[in-house]
N, C-alpha and C positions, 0 to 999 in steps of 0.2 A: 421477617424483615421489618415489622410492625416499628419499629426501634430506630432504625436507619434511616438517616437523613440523608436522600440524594439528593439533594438540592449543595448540601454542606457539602460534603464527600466531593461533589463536581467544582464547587468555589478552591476546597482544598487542594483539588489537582490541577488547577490556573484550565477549567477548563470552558470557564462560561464567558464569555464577551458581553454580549446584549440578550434582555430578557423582556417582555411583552408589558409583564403583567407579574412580578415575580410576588407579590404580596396575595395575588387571586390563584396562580399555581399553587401557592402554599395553602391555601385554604383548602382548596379541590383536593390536593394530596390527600390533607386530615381528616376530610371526609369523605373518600373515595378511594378502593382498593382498584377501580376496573379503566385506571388514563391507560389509554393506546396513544402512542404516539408514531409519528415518520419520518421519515427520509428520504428523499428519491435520488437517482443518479440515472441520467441519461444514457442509452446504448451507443455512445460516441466509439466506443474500444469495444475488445472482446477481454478484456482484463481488465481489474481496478487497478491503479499503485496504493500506496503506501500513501501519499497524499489524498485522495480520496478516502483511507481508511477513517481521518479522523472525525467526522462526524459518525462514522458508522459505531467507533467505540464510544460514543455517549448514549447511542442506541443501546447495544450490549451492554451497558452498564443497568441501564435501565430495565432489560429483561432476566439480568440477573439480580433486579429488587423486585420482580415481581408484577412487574406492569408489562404492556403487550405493543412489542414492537411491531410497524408496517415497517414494509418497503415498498416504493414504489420506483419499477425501473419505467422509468418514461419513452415507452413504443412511441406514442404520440407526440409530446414534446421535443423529442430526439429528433425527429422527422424535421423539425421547425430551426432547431439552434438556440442555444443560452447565450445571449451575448456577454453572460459574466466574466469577468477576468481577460477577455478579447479587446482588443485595439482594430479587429477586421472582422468581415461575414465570417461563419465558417462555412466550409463546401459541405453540399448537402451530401446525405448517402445515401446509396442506393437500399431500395425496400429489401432485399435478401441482404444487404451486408445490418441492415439494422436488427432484422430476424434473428440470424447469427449472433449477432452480440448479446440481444435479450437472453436467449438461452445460455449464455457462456455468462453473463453478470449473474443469472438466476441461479447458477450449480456453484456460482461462487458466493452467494450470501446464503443458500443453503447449508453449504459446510462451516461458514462464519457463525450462523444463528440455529441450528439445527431444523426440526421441524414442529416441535411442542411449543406453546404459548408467542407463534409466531408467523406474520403471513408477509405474502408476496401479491401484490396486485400490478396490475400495466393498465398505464393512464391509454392509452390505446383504445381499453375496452370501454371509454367513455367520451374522447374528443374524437377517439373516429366516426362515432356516432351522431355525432354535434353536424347541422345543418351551420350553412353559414348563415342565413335568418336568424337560426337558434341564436347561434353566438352575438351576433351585432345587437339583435332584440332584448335577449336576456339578460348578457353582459356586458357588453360594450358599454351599452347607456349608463350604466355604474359607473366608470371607468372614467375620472373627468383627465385631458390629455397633457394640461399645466399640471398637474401632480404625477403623471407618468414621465412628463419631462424632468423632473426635478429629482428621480429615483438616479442614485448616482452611476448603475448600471449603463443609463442612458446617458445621462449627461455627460459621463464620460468619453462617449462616440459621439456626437453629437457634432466637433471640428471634423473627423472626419466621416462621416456619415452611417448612419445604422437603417435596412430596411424594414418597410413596415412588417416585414413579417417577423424579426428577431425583437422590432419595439413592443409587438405583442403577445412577444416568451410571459411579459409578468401575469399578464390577463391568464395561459394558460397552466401558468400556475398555483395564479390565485382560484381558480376552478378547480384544480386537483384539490387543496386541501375544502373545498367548500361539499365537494362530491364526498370528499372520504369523511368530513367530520360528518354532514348529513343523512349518510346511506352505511358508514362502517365506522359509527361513533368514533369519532378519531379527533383530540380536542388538542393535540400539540403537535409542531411541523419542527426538526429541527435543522442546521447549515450552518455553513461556513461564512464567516464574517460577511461574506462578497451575496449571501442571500437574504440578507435582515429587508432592503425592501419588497423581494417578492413576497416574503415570510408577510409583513403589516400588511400586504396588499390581501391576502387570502383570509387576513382575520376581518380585516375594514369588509370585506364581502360577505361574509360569514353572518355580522354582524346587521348588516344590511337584510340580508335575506333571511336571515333566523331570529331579528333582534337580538338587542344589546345585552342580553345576560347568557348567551349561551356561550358555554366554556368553549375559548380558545383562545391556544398560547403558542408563543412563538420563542425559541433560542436561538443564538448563533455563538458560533466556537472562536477563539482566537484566532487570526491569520499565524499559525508557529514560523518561525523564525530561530534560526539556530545563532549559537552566541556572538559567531561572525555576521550577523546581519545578514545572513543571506537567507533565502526560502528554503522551508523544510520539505526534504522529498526526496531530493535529487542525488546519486551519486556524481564520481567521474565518468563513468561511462553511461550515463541518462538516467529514468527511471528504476525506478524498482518494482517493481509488480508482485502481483498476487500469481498471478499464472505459473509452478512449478516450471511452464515449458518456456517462458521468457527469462524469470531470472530463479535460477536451482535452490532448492533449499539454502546449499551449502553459501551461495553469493548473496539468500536473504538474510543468512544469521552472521556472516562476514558486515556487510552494511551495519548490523548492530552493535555488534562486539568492536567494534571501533569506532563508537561515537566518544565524542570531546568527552573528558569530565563536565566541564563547565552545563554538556546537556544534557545528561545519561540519566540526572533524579528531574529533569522534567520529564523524558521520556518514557520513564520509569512508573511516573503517575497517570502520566497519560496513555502508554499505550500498555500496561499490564492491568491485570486484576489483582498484584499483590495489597494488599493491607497497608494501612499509615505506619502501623508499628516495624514492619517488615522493610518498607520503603525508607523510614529514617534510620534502621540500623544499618542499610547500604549507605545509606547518604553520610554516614560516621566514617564507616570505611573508605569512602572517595575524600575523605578530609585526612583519616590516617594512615590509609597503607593504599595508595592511588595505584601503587606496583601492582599490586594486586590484579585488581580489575573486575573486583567480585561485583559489583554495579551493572558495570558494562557484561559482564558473562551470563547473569541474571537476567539483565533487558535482551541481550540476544537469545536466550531459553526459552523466556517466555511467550517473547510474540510469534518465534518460530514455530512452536509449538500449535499457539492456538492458530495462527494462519495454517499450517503444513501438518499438524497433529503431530503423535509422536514417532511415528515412523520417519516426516520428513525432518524431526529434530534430530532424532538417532543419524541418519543418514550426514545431515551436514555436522554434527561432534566426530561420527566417526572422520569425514574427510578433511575435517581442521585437522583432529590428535594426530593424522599420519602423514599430513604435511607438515605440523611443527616437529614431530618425532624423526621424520626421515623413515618410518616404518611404511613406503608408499608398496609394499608386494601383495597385500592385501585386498586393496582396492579393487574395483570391477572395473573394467575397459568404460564404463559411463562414466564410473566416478573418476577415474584421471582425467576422461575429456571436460568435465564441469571443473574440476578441482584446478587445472593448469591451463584453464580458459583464455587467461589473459598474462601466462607466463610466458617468456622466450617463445620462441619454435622455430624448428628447422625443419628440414627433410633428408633423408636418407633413401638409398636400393634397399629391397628386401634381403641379400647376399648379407652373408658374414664377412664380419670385418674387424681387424685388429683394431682393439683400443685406442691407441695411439692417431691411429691414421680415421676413425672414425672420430674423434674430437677433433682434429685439425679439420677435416670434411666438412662438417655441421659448424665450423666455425665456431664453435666452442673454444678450442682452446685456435692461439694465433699462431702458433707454430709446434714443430712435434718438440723441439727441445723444451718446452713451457708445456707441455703436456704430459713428458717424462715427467718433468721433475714435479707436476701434480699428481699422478698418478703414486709416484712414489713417495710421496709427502701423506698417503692415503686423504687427499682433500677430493677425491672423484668418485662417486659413487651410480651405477648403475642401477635400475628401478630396485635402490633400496639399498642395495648390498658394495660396501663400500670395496674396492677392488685398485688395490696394491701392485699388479703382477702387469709389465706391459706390455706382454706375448697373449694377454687375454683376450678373448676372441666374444664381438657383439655380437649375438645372433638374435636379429630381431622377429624371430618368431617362439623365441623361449617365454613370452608375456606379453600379456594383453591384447588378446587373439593376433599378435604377429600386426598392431597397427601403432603400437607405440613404442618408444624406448625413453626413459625417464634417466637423463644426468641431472645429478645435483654437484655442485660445486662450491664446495664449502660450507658451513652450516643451512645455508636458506635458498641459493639460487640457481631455482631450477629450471630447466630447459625441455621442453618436449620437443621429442624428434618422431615427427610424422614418418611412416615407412609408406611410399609407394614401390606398386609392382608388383 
């Protein structure tokens, strides 16, 4: 990777905002193979989203040039609160719900970053240690309190009040990076727009306590913003997470596969590992055949992939192709419950029931003569198999272990009909 400019590569992909010191990062690079850099993210969840991911792919960009990513999930900061991006305190939580979470953030950047050329540290195992003497004596006095007011974190609570213990989130983070560049050579911290002053604050310490030539640097990423001006992250129905068990492969590669044109080649850059060369021949194709959607199937491949690997990318291709195909007989009793999550539904008796009278039942169809005459139009199809005949008989234990029945109605609009009893 001796060749490759990740400094350029990351300007290329709109992915740098503010930088510390970018003419001293450039030097260090040139003559240095061995920058560690970090990130931390607090055990606030027992899952990241998708918002949370985008500092973490500058990380992973950077371990696959060959430098040596941290993490640090913050035991200890987490306990405290970041008053970042908050207009209120947050409610504390409790010592096992934050236990929990550490573990659950930690199996999930393990599968993000494997376990070669790569480590996991909890700020825990250093400010739980910290006396409060320690801290006031050692750090505090650093810390002058008109420049921690002026940090726009604070300043922005400031009308409505912030306490002393979230005004002192920046002190313990400016510790974290002071502990790791000291004790686990670690000379760059990076974040999200919303952290460039705790970022200055750890090097301003750093600098203080190591002198003014010892390497460190600081990044922060764009606040993204999709092309409506709205924040990037969110679907209609809330977050999007990393956790398989909150939103299924098949709903995180859905969320992709339908992003705007207007965003799919920022996305593209930023959250894949495809190549410049590979990313402007999609960017051609969203200029000349948008029908297509090779962009957007792309950006959903890839990130699916590398968040869920390829089992859970296989899994969410298979449950798109048999819901755009109508071929749903195939599916497992999971994959209809993920797959028609947020389609119609009804409910139904376990008994068999004629056609007819079971669409008019489930209020599918609003009467039995507009039922006939869909039935007989063949626009009705039961799990899969289109059915013509209106003496047919639903027997809803012929699939999906006897807890579903799948009508579709017309090319796209399907219904799940829950079976109790």
């Amino acid at each position: 990777m001796a060749n490759f400019d990740i400094l350029e590569d990351l300007k290329w992909r709109g992915a740098i905002n503010q930088e510390t010191d970018e003419e001293g990062l450039r030097d260090y690079l040139a003559k240095h193979d061995d920058l560690a850099l970090y990130c931390g993210t607090d055990p606030t969840g027992d899952s990241l989203h998708i918002g949370h991911l985008i500092p973490f792919m500058i990380l992973k960009r950077f371990q696959l040039a060959g430098y040596k990513p941290v993490i640090v999930i913050g035991g200890g900061t987490g306990s405290i609160g970041d008053p970042s991006g908050r207009s209120t305190e947050r409610v504390l939580q409790s010592e096992e719900t934050i236990k929990h979470n550490e573990e659950a953030l930690t199996a999930q950047m393990v599968k993000l970053f494997g376990t070669e050329n790569f480590r996991i540290v909890n700020n825990r195992d250093w400010l739980g240690k910290m006396t409060l003497l320690e801290f006031l004596r050692d750090y505090g006095k650093l810390f002058q309190v008109n420049n921690m007011l002026n940090k726009e974190v604070v300043a922005s609570r400031l009308e409505n009040g912030i306490s002393f213990t979230e005004f002192s989130y920046q002190i313990l983070q400016a510790i974290d990076f002071y502990i790791l560049n000291r004790d686990h050579g670690v000379q760059m911290q990076i974040g999200g727009a919303d952290q460039w002053g705790n970022i200055t604050a750890g090097i301003d310490l750093i600098h203080r306590l190591e002198g003014a030539d010892r390497p460190a640097f600081g990044l922060t990423i764009p606040l993204m913003l999709k092309a409506d001006g709205t924040k990037f992250g969110k679907s209609a129905g809330g977050a999007v997470w990393l956790d398989p068990e909150k939103t299924s492969p098949y709903e995180f590669y859905q969320f992709w596969i339908n992003q705007d044109d207007r965003d799919v080649i920022k996305y593209l850059k930023y959250f894949t590992f495809l190549n410049h060369e590979e990313i402007d021949a999609l960017e051609e194709k969203v200029k000349t055949e948008p029908w297509k959607r090779e962009a957007q199937k792309s950006l959903a491949e890839e990130v699916t992939k590398f968040v869920h690997g390829e089992e859970g990318l296989k899994e969410a291709q298979t449950v798109t192709e048999a819901l755009f195909s109508g071929n749903v007989k195939d599916l497992t009793t999971k994959q209809v419950e993920i797959a028609l999550a947020k389609a119609p539904s009804a409910e139904s008796g376990a008994e068999k029931k004629n056609l007819v009278d079971f669409l008019v039942d489930t209020k599918i169809e609003s009467s039995k003569r507009q039922a006939r005459e869909d039935v007989n139009n063949g626009a009705i199809y039961v799990n899969g198999d289109r059915i013509q005949d209106t003496d047919f008989e639903v027997d809803p234990a012929a699939a999906f272990d006897g807890k579903f029945v799948i009508i579709r109605k017309g090319k796209k609009k399907y219904t799940l009909v829950h079976i109790k009893g």
